[in-house]
Every structure is written in C-alpha cells, then in structure tokens.
C-alpha positions in Angstrom: 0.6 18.8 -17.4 1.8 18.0 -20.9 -0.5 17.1 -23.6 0.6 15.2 -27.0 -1.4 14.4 -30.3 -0.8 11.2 -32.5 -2.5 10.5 -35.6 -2.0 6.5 -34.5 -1.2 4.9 -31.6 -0.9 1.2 -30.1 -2.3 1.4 -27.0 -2.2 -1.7 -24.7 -5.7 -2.7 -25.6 -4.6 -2.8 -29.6 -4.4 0.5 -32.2 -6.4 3.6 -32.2 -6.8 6.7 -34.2 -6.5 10.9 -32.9 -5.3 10.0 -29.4 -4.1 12.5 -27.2 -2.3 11.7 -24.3 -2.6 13.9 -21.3 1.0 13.5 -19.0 1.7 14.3 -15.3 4.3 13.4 -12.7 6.3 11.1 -15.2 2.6 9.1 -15.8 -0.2 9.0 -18.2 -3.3 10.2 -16.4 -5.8 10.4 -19.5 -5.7 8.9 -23.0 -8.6 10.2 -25.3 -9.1 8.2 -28.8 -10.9 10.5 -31.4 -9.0 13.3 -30.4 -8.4 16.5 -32.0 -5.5 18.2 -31.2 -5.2 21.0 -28.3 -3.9 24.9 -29.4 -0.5 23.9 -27.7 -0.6 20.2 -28.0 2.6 18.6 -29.6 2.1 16.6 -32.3 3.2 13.6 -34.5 1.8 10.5 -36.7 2.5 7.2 -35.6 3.5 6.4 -31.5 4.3 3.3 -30.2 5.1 2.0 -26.4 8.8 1.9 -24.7 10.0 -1.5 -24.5 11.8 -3.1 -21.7 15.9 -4.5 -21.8 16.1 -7.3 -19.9 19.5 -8.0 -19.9 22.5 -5.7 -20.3 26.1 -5.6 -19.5 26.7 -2.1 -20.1 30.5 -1.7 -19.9 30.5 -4.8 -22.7 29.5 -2.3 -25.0 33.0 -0.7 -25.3 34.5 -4.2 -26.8 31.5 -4.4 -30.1 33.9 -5.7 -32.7 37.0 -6.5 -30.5 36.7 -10.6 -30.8 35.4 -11.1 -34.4 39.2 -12.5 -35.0 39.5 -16.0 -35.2 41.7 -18.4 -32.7 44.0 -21.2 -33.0 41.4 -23.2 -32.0 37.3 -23.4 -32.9 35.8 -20.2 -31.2 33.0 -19.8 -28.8 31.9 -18.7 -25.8 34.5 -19.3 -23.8 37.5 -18.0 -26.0 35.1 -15.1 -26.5 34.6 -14.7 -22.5 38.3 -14.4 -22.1 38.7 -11.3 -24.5 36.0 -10.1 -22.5 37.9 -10.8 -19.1 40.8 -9.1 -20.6 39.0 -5.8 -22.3 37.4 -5.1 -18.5 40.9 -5.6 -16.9 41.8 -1.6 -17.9 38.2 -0.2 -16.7 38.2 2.6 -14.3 35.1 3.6 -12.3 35.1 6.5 -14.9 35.1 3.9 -17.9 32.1 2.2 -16.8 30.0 5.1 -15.9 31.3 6.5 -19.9 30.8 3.3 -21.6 26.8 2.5 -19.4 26.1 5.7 -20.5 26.5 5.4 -24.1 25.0 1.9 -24.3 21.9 3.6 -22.5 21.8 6.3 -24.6 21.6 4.6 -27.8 18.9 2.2 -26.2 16.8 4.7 -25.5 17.8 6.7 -29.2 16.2 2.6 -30.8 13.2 2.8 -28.1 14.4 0.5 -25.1 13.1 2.7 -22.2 13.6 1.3 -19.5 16.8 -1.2 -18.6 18.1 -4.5 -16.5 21.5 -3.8 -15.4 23.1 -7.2 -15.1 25.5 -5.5 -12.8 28.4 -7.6 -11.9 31.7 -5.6 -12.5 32.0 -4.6 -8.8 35.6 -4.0 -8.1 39.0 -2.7 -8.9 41.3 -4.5 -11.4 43.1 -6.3 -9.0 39.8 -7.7 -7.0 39.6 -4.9 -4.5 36.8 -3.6 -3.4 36.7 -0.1 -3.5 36.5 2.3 -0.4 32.9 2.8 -1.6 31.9 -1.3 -2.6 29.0 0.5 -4.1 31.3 2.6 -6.7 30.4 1.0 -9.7 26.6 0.6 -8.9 26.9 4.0 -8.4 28.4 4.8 -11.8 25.7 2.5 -13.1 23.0 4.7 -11.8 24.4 8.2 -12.9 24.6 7.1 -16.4 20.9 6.2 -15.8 20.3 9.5 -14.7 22.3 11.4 -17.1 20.7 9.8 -20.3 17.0 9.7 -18.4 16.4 5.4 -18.9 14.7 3.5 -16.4 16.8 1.4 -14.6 16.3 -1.8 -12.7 19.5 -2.4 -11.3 20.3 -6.3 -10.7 23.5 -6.5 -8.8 24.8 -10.1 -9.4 26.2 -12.5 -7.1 29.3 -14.0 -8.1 31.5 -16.4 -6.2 32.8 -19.4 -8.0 34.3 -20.6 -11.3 31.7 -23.9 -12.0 29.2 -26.0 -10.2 29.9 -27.3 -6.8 31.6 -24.3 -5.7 34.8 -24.8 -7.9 37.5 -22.2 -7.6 37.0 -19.0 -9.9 39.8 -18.2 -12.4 41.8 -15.1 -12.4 39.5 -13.4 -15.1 36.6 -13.5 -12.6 38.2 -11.6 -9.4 36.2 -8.0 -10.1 33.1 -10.0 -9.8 33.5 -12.2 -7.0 32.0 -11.8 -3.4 31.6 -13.7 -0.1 27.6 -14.1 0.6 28.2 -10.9 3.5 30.2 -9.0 1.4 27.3 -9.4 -1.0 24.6 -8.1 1.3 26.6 -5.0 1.8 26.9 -4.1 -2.0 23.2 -4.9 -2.5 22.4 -2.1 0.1 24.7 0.1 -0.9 23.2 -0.6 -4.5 19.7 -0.1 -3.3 21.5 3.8 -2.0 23.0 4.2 -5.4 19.2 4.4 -7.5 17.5 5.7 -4.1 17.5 9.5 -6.2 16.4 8.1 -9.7 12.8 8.9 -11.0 11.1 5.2 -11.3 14.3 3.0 -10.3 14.0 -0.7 -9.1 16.2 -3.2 -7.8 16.3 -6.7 -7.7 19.0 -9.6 -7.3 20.9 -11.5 -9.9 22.5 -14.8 -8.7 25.0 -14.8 -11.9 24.5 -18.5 -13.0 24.4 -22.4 -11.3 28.0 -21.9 -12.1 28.7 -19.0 -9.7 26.9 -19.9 -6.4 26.1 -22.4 -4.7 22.5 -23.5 -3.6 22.9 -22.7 -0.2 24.0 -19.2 -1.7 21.6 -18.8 -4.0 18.5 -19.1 -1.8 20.6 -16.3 0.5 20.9 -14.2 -2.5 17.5 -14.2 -3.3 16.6 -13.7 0.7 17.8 -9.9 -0.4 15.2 -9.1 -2.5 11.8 -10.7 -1.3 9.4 -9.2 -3.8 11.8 -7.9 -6.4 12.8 -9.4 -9.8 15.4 -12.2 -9.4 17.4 -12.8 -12.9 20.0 -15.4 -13.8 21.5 -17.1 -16.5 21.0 -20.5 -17.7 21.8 -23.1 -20.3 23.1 -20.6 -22.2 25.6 -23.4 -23.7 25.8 -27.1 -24.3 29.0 -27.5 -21.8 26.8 -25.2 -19.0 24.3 -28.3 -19.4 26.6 -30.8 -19.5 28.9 -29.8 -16.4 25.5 -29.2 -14.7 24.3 -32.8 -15.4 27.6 -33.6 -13.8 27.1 -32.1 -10.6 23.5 -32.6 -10.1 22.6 -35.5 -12.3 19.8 -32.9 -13.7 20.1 -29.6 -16.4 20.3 -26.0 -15.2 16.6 -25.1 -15.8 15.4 -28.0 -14.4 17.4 -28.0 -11.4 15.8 -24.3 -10.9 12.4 -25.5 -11.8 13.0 -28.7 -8.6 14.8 -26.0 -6.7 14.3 -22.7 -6.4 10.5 -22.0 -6.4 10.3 -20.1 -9.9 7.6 -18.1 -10.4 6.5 -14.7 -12.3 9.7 -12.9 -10.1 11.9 -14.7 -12.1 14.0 -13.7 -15.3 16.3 -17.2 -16.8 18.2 -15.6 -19.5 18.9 -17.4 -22.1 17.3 -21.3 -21.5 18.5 -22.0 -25.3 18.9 -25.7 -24.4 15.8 -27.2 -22.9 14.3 -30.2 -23.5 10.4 -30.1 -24.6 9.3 -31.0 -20.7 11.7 -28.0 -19.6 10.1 -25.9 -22.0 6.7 -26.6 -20.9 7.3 -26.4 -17.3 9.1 -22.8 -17.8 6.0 -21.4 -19.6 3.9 -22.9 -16.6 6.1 -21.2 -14.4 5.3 -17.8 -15.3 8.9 -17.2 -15.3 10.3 -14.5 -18.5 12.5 -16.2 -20.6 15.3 -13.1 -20.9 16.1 -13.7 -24.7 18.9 -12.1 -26.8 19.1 -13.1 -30.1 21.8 -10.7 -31.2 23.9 -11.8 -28.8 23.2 -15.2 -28.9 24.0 -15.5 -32.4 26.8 -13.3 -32.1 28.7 -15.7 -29.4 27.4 -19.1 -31.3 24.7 -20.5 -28.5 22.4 -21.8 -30.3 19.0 -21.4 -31.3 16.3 -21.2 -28.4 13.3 -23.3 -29.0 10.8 -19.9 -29.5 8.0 -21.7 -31.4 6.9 -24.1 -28.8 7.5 -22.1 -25.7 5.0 -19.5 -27.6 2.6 -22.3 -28.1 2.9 -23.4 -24.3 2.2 -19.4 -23.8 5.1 -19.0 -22.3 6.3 -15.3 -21.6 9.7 -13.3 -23.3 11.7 -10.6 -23.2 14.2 -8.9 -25.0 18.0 -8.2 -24.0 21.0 -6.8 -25.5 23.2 -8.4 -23.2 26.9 -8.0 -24.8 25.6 -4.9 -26.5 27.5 -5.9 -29.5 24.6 -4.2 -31.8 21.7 -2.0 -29.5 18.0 -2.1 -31.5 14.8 -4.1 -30.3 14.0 -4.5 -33.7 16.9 -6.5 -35.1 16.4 -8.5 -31.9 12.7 -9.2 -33.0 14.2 -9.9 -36.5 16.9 -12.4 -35.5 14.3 -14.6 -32.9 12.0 -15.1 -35.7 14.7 -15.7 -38.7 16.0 -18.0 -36.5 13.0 -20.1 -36.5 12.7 -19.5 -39.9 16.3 -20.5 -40.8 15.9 -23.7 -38.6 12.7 -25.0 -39.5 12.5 -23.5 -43.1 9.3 -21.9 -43.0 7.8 -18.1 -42.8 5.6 -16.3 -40.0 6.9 -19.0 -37.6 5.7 -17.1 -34.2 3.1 -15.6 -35.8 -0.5 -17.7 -33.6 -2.6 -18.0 -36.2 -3.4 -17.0 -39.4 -3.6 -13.6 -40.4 -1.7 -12.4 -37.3 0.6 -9.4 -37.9 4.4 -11.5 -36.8 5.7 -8.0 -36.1 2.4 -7.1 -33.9 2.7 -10.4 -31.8 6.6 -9.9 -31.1 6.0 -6.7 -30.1 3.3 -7.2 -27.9 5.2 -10.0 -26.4 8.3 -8.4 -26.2 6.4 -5.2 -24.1 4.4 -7.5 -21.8 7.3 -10.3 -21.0 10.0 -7.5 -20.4 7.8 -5.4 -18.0 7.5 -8.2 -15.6 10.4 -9.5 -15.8 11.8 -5.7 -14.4 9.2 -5.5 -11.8 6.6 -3.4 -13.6 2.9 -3.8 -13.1 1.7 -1.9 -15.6 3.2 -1.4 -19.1 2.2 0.6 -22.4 0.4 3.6 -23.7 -2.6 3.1 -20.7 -3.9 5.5 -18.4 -1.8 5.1 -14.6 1.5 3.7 -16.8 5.0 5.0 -16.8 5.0 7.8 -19.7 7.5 6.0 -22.1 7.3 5.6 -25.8 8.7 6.5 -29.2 7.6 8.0 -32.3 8.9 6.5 -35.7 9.9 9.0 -38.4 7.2 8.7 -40.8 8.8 10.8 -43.3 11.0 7.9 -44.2 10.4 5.9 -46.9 9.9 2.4 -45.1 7.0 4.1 -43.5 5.4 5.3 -46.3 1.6 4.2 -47.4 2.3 1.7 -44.1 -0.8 1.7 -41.1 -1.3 -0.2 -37.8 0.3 -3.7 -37.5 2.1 -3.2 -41.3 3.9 -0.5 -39.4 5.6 -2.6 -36.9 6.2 -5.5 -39.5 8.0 -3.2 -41.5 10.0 -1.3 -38.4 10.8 -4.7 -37.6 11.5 -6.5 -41.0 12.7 -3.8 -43.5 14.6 -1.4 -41.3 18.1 -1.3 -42.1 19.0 2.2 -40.6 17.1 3.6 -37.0 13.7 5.1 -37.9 12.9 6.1 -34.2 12.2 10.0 -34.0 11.2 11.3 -30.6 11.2 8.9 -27.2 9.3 10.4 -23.9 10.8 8.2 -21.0 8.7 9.1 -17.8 7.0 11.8 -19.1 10.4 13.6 -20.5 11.5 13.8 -24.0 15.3 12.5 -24.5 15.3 11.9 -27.7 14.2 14.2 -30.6 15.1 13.8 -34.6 17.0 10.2 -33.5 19.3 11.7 -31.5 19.9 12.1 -27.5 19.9 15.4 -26.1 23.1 14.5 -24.6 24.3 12.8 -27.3 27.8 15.1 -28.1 28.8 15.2 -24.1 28.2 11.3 -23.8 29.7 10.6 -27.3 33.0 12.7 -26.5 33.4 11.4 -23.0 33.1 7.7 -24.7 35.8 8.3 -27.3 38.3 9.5 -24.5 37.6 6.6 -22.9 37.8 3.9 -25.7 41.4 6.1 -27.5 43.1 5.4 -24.0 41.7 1.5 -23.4 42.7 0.5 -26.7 46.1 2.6 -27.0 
C-alpha cells in the first residue's frame, strides 16, 4: 500500500482539507479528511482528480502546425482533412506507435489520465491490411502502456465517402473496412489492450457519412455494453448532405434511429437545433466536445449554454491534438460563449458558482461515462488517477478551493501540473514524464524523416 498527504483536495463530494489517501492495486481504498500526515507518507498541497479525453486521434498529433497556410480557395474542414489524408500517407506502424505515444505522454504531463482512442488508421499506405489487421491497434496500445494512460480504445468503422453508402475517395483507403473485415479487427483490438492495467474497449461507427444504417446497428452489435462514439454535425455541409439523404439532421436521425442512451459519445453536435439540443441532454448521451479543435478547423460554436441548462452531460477531447491541455479546452468552451453572446460567467448555474469549479466537475463526470467508467474522482473504490498543481508558481499563489481551478483554468498560460498518479503509479513528477527523453527522441526521428 501507498499512502499520500495533501493539504487540499477536491474530492468527488466537493473540497476537503489534510486528506490522506491510502492506495492499493491501482485503486483508492481509504480517503481520510483531517488527516495528518504518516512518517513515510508523500506529501504535497493542492490535488485535483484525472480527467477523461474523449476524443483523440493520436497520430494527428505529428501534423500541429502543418495546415495553418492558407489555400487558393476559403479554408475549412475539408481542405484541412486533405492535408491530413496526405501527412498519414508516409506513417509506418512505427510512426503511429511514436507519434500515440507522445500525444499520450503530454496528456497525461496536462492531467488527462485516462484516453478515447478514436482509432481509425487501420492499414498500410496503400489500403492493405497488414498480416496482423490488428497492427496498428496494437501500436495504439503499447504507447498506452509505455506512458502508463488509461486507454479505451474505440476502433472505428469506416466504409464510405458520404451518406447513402457513396464511394470513399482515395484519401480514405487506410480506414476503410467491409462489416466482416470489421469484426475481425475489433477482436483482434479487444487482444491488443487484453495486457493493459484498467483498459476498455468500445466501438466507433466513424460518422452518418461512413456507414450505412444497416452497418451501423452491426457495428454496434460488437460491443453490447461498451461505449459506442461517433461523430456528428460537426459541419454545416455534414447537416446539409444529411438532410439530403434522410430528409432529417445527423443527431436527429441518431436520436429516431439508433436507441441513444448513456452508452453513447456524439462528438461534436455543434449544429443542433434547440429541440435536438434538448432531446440529446434527455438522452443521457455525452456530448464529446473539443473546443480547441473545433476552433482550430473553423466548426463553429456548439450551443454549450442551453445544453447545460437542459442538464445535459460533456466531455472534453483533444481530437486533432493540435494543442494537448484540458484547461485551455475549459477556457475556449466558455470564451466561446462569452465571445458569442457578449457576456461573462456564461456556464457558470447560478450566482456565485465558481465557472472553473462547474467545468471541471462537468468535464470529470461527462468524460468518465462516456469511456465506460462507473466511478470517477478522488473516492474511495475509484481508479487512483489525479494530479498535483505546482503551488510554488505564482498563479497559485494566496489562491484556495474553487479560485484554484478558476485560475488553472483562466490565467494559466504555461503547464502548472506537477505530479500525476494514473492507477495508483506516478508518471509524472516536476511536469515532466518519466519517459519523457526516450518518447521525445523516438518522436523527433520520426517527424525529421516524415517531413524530409
């Protein structure tokens, strides 16, 4: 057993003072409040619980920066998706697993501690499969285990270009899969975490775009009581091609359709109308929200402040990876509400709440259901995964309680995260990965030969 001290601590039933946190088999099994410290305890001020990434593309994390230069043409998503198509042309099995592994090392160096793989690069550069069709899953799953995240891997289903089953384009052939081709990479993805401490799986039919009904409700048939993530209404032409096909949107065409429930993750749902928004928060479906991201490829703004008020539950995702820190993707959803609406404290319930305090606890609860787990935060029987903030640095200073996560969220401009314990096991120490050199140098061969 490992015991730990902390001055401060937000537990999941709200902030307490000298806890001590008693740690065994990767699990909490005793949290005292009024604590003093034991002879060999380890101690530090302020600890706060692991938060959950809904929604990452790993390998995307090798192209940050590569499509900031503007076309002939008005740039979006889709000029952006062909850079993307082009950068994951080069990738070798080796490339993916180097490229994961950094993005989930520096998640877990911000205080993501657990991840969604949105897993859909599945074969070789010409559309291959490889020997192994589980290779990449695989690859997927050792970075996991080399940088100590929790992973729920979400293999995606992939088989055609737009609605109605339309051909895919040549961009799309490492993704693509026949339904029984499917079944076998979602076993042999189910092998590929079977040695991981804490691993899940669930199933990710890509988008309305990529499968068919009749394909989705297969998909999903895979995983009968794991998560089931997907992405919708990301963008206006998504919606309007899907009103073209089915005479309804994307979300509501999964609300008629598909039996949503608490299971399900929709990623994005940035355009809804105000009965889609409703009927998503009624759902007890997670919203899979990624500001950065979002802003970063031009989306559009999704409508936070009254899928809040119809309780409605979120969670965070870094999905292109383009910038990796749950607090600048706190900052973004609510400046985006502020930006749109031209007012402060927009997601904040009512008065006097703490806006940092109610992302946060938001942001913890949404994102552990939405990767399958049943308890989350600093509680007795929960995963042992949280983070300490540096409280030597000067944003911290005279802060307490809920001013501490407004200002981690709100002020930070450089990481303030110190230690992180992910299942019991400290990976990060000082702000920095234990494997941070190896992962690093293995990264920078990768990227000096992909962008020779």
């Amino acid at each position: 057993m490992t015991a730990l001290h902390f001055c401060s601590a937000l537990l999941s039933t709200g902030w307490a003072e000298n806890v001590r946190l008693t740690l065994d088999g990767g699990r909490i099994v005793r949290v005292e409040t009024g604590a003093t410290p034991g002879p060999d305890d380890e101690c530090h001020q302020v600890v706060l619980p692991g938060l959950c990434n809904v929604h990452s593309h790993g390998f995307q994390r090798g192209m940050a920066g590569l499509a900031e230069r503007r076309g002939p043409e008005g740039d979006n998503f889709w000029t952006w998706r062909e850079v993307m198509y082009r950068f994951l042309d080069r990738l070798t099995p080796e490339d993916v697993e180097a490229i994961t592994a950094l993005a989930f090392m520096e998640m877990l160096e911000r205080g993501f501690t657990r991840v969604g793989e949105f897993h859909y690069l599945h074969h070789d550069p010409g559309g291959t499969p490889y020997a192994n069709i589980g290779e990449l899953a695989e690859r997927v799953a050792a970075a996991a285990d080399e940088t100590g995240i929790g992973l729920t891997l979400l293999p995606v289903f992939y088989a055609h270009g737009n609605f109605g089953g339309a051909a895919p384009s040549p961009g799309q052939r490492r993704f693509l899969n026949s339904p029984d081709a499917f079944a076998r990479l979602f076993d042999a993805s189910r092998k590929a975490i079977a040695a991981l401490d804490d691993a899940d799986i669930g199933v990710a039919p890509h988008s309305l775009r990529a499968v068919t009904p009749d394909e989705l409700r297969a998909a999903i048939a895979l995983s009968p009581d794991g998560p089931v993530h997907i992405h919708a209404a990301e963008q206006t032409k998504e919606v309007e091609d899907c009103m073209a096909w089915s005479g309804t949107t994307p979300v509501a065409w999964l609300l008629d359709n598909a039996s949503v429930d608490r299971r399900w993750c929709l990623v994005h749902a940035t355009h809804m109308t105000g009965d889609e928004t409703a009927r998503l928060a009624a759902s007890g479906a997670v919203a899979g929200l990624c500001p950065v991201t979002e802003a970063n490829l031009g989306d559009g703004i999704f409508p936070t402040e009254r899928y809040l008020a119809a309780e409605g539950a979120f969670g965070l995702g870094t999905d292109s990876n383009i910038a990796i820190d749950p607090a600048q993707e706190l900052r973004m959803l609510e400046y985006a509400q502020r930006l749109s609406g031209r007012s402060r404290n927009v997601l904040a319930s009512r008065e006097g709440v703490s806006t940092g305090r109610e992302l946060v606890d938001r942001a913890r609860k949404g994102g552990a259901r939405a990767l399958g787990q049943r308890l989350s935060g600093i509680a007795e029987g929960a995963a042992a995964d949280f983070f300490t903030l540096d409280s030597q640095d000067s944003l911290m200073a005279g802060r307490r309680n809920d001013t501490i996560l407004d200002s981690w969220v709100f002020a930070t401009a450089r990481p303030v995260v110190d230690c992180v314990w992910r299942g019991g096991r400290k990976t990060v120490a000082g702000g920095e990965h234990r494997h941070r050199a190896a992962i690093t140098a293995r990264y920078l061969r990768s990227l000096e030969r992909l962008l020779a």
